[in-house]
C-alpha positions in Angstrom: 0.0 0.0 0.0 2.9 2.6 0.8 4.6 1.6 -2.3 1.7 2.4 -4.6 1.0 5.8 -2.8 4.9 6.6 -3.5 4.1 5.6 -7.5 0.9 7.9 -7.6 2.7 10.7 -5.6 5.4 10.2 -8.1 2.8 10.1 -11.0 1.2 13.3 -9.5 4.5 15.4 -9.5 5.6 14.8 -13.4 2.2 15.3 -14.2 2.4 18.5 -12.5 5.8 19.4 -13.9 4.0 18.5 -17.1 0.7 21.0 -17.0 3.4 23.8 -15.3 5.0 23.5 -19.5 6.8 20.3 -19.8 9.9 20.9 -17.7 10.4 17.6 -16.0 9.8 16.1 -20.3 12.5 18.6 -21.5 14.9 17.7 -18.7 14.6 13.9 -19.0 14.6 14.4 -22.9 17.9 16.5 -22.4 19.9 14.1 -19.9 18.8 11.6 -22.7 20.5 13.4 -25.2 23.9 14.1 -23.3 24.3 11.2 -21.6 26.2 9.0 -24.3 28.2 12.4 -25.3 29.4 12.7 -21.4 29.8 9.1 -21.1 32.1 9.3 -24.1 34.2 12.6 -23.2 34.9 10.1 -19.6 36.7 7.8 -21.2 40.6 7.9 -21.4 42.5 8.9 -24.3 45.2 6.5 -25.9 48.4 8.5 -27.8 48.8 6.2 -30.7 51.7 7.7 -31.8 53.5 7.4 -28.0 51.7 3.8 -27.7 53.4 2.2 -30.8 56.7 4.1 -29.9 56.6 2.3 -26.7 56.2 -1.0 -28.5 59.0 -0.5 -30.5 61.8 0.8 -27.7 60.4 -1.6 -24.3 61.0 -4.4 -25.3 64.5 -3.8 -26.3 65.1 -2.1 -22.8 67.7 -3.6 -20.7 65.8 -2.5 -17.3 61.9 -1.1 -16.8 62.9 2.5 -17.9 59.2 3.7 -18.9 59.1 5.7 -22.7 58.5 9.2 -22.0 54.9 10.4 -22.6 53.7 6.9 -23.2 52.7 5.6 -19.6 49.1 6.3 -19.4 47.8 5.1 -22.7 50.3 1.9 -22.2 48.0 0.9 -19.4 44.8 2.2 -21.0 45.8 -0.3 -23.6 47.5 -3.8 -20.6 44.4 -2.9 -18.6 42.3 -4.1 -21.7 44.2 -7.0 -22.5 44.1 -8.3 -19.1 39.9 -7.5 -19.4 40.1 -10.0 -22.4 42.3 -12.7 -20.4 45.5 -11.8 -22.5 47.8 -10.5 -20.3 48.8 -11.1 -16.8 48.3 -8.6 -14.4 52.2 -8.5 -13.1 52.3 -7.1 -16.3 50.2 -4.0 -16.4 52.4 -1.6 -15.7 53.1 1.3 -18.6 56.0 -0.6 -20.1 55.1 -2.3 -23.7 57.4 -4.9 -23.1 57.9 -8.1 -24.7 54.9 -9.7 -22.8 52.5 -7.2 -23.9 53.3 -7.4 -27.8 53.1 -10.9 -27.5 49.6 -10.4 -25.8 48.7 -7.6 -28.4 49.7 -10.1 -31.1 47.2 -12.3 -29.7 44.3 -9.8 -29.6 45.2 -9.3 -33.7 44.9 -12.9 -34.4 41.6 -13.0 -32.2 40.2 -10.3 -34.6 41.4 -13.0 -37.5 44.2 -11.0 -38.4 47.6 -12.7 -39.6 51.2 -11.9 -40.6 52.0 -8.3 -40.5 48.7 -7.3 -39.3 49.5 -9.7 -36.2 53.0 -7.9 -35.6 52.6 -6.8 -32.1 52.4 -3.0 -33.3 49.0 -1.5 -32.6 47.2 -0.5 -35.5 44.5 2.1 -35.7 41.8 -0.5 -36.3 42.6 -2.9 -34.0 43.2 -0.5 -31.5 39.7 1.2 -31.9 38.3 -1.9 -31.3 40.4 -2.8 -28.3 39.4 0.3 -26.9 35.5 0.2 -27.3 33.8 1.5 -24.1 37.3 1.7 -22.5 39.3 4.3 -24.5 39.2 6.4 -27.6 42.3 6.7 -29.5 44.0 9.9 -30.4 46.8 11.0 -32.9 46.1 8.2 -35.1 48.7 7.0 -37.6 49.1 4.2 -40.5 51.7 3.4 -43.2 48.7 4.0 -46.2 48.5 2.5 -49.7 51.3 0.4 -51.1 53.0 2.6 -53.7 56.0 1.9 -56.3 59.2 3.6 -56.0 62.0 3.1 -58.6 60.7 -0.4 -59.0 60.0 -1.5 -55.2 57.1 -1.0 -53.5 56.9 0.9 -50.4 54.1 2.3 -48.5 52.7 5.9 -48.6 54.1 7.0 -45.5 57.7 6.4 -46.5 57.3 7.6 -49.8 55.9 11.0 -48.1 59.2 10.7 -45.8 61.9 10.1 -49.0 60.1 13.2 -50.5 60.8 15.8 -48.1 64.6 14.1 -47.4 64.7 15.0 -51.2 63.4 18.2 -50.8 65.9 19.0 -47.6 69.0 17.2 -49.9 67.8 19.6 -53.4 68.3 15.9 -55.1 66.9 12.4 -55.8 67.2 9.8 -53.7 67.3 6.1 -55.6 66.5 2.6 -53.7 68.2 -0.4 -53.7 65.9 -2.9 -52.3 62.2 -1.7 -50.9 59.8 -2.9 -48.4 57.4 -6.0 -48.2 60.1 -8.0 -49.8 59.5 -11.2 -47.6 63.0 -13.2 -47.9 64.1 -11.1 -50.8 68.0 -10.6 -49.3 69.1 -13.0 -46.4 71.5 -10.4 -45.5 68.8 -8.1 -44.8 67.9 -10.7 -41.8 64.2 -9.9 -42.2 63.9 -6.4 -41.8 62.1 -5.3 -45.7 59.9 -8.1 -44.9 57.3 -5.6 -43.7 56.8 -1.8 -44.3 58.9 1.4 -43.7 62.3 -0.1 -44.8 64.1 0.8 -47.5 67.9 0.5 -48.7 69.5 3.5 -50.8 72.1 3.5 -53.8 75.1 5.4 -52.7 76.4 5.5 -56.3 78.6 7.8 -57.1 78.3 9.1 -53.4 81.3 11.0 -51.6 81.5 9.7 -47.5 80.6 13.4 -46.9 77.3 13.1 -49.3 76.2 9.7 -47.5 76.4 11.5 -44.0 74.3 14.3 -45.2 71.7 12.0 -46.8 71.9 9.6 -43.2 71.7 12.9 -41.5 68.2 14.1 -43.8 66.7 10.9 -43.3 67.1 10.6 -39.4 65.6 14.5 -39.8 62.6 13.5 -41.0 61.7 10.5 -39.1 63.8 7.3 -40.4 66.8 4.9 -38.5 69.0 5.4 -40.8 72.7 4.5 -41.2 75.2 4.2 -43.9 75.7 0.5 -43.9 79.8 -0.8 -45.9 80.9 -4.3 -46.8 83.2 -4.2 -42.8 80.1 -4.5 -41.1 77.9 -7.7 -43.3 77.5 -9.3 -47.1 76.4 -5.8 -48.4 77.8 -3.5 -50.7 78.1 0.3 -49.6 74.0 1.3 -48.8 72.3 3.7 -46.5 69.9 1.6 -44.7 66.3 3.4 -43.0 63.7 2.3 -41.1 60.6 4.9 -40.5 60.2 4.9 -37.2 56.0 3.7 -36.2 55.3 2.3 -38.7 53.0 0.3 -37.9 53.7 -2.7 -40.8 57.5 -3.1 -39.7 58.6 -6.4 -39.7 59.5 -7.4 -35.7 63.3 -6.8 -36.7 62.6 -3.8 -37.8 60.9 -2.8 -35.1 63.7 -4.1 -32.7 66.4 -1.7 -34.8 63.7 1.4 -34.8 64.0 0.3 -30.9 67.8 0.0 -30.9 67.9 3.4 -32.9 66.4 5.4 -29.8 68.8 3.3 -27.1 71.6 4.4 -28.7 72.8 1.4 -31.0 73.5 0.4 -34.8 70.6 -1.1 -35.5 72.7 -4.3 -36.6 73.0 -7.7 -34.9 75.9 -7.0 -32.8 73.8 -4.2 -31.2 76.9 -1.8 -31.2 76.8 1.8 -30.6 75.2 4.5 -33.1 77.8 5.0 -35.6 75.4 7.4 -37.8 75.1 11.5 -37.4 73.5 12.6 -34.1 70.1 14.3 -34.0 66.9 14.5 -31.9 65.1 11.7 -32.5 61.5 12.0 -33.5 58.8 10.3 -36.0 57.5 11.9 -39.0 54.8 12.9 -37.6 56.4 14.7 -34.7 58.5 16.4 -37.6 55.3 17.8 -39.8 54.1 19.3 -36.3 56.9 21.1 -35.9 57.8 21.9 -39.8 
């Protein structure tokens, strides 16, 4: 009996706030209409550009150093792994280590994705998905269309990035070998197998010229070196790697990784021999150019 006298009381009061011009409607109507808007302006934002960075440089850490900027949306990102029973959670913790690309790899395959779409890397659709009701995803990035380049196929994002080291140079650049070249050169050891790598000719090239070129293409984004027969079973080359990409092949990824810590980018893991600049990604670059 009390509960049905609450229900008419209740019933009384919107029918009031009805008669008095519809104020209680207009109010419900208008939470209706926000509510999805403010739930999705709570939810966290993940840095593409700083999460993929992370992938590449953590797991080639030698201690639990965390990649500057990257902390927040690397957890946004474990905590929904471990939601989906695909990562532990010892290992939510900021650092895209070698335990969370594995579990990321996982997540791709889940979504039926395979070879370099299952690389570990984030990639905007994936990601999106991964963050549905958890995160949206901000500063998106992707290596584009498959384009050719002097015969070898490379993707639009390093074509974009081998134009403007052309434009800082005032010449033309010409490859040697491209990307997406599974098994192509076993002295490559993998690393054109996915996107974002290319090898330049250094034809005709003074030691002076190949710096300069090293030095453009590290300006705009790439690893790069100058890579001579001492060093592997190569001719003279200038070797690059665009940093985030998100097709590189895992050893690309490892000397993108290497590139940041310091190192050659080769197997020995030595120390940078190439030109010294700051680092940053292309995109980081068009921001500030």
């Amino acid at each position: 009996m009390k509960m049905t006298r609450t229900r008419a009381a209740v019933t009384g009061l919107l029918a009031a706030f009805t008669v008095s011009g519809g104020l209680a409607s207009g109010a419900v109507q208008a939470s209706a209409a926000t509510s999805p808007a403010t739930t999705a302006a709570a939810l966290p934002a993940v840095d593409m550009e700083a999460t993929v960075l992370a992938a590449q440089i953590d797991p080639r850490r030698a201690d639990d150093t965390l990649t500057p900027g990257a902390k927040d949306s690397v957890l946004a990102v474990e905590r929904a792994l471990q939601a989906r029973d695909l990562l532990d959670a010892r290992w939510v913790d900021g650092y895209f280590g070698t335990e969370t690309i594995s579990a990321y790899a996982a997540y791709q395959r889940s979504l039926g994705y395979t070879g370099l779409a299952a690389n570990g890397l984030p990639g905007t659709t994936s990601l999106t998905k991964l963050g549905q009701n958890r995160f949206t995803v901000t500063r998106k990035i992707a290596p584009g269309a498959k384009v050719q380049r002097n015969g070898y196929t490379v993707d639009a994002r390093t074509q974009a990035m081998l134009a403007e080291t052309e434009r800082l140079l005032g010449f033309k650049l010409v490859l040697s070998q491209g990307s997406y070249n599974p098994g192509g050169d076993a002295s490559s050891a993998g690393t054109h197998d996915g996107g974002g790598v290319v090898d330049i000719s250094v034809t005709g090239m003074s030691a002076a010229t190949r710096t300069s070129v090293a030095r453009a293409l590290r300006q705009v984004g790439f690893a790069a070196w100058v890579r001579n027969p001492n060093q592997g079973d190569w001719p003279w080359h200038i070797h690059a790697a665009a940093i985030n990409d998100t097709d590189l092949s895992v050893q690309a990824q490892h000397q993108t990784g290497d590139y940041y810590l310091g190192l050659n980018g080769l197997a020995n893991r030595g120390p940078d021999d190439g030109p010294r600049i700051t680092i940053h990604t292309w995109e980081e670059y068009q921001r500030t150019h």
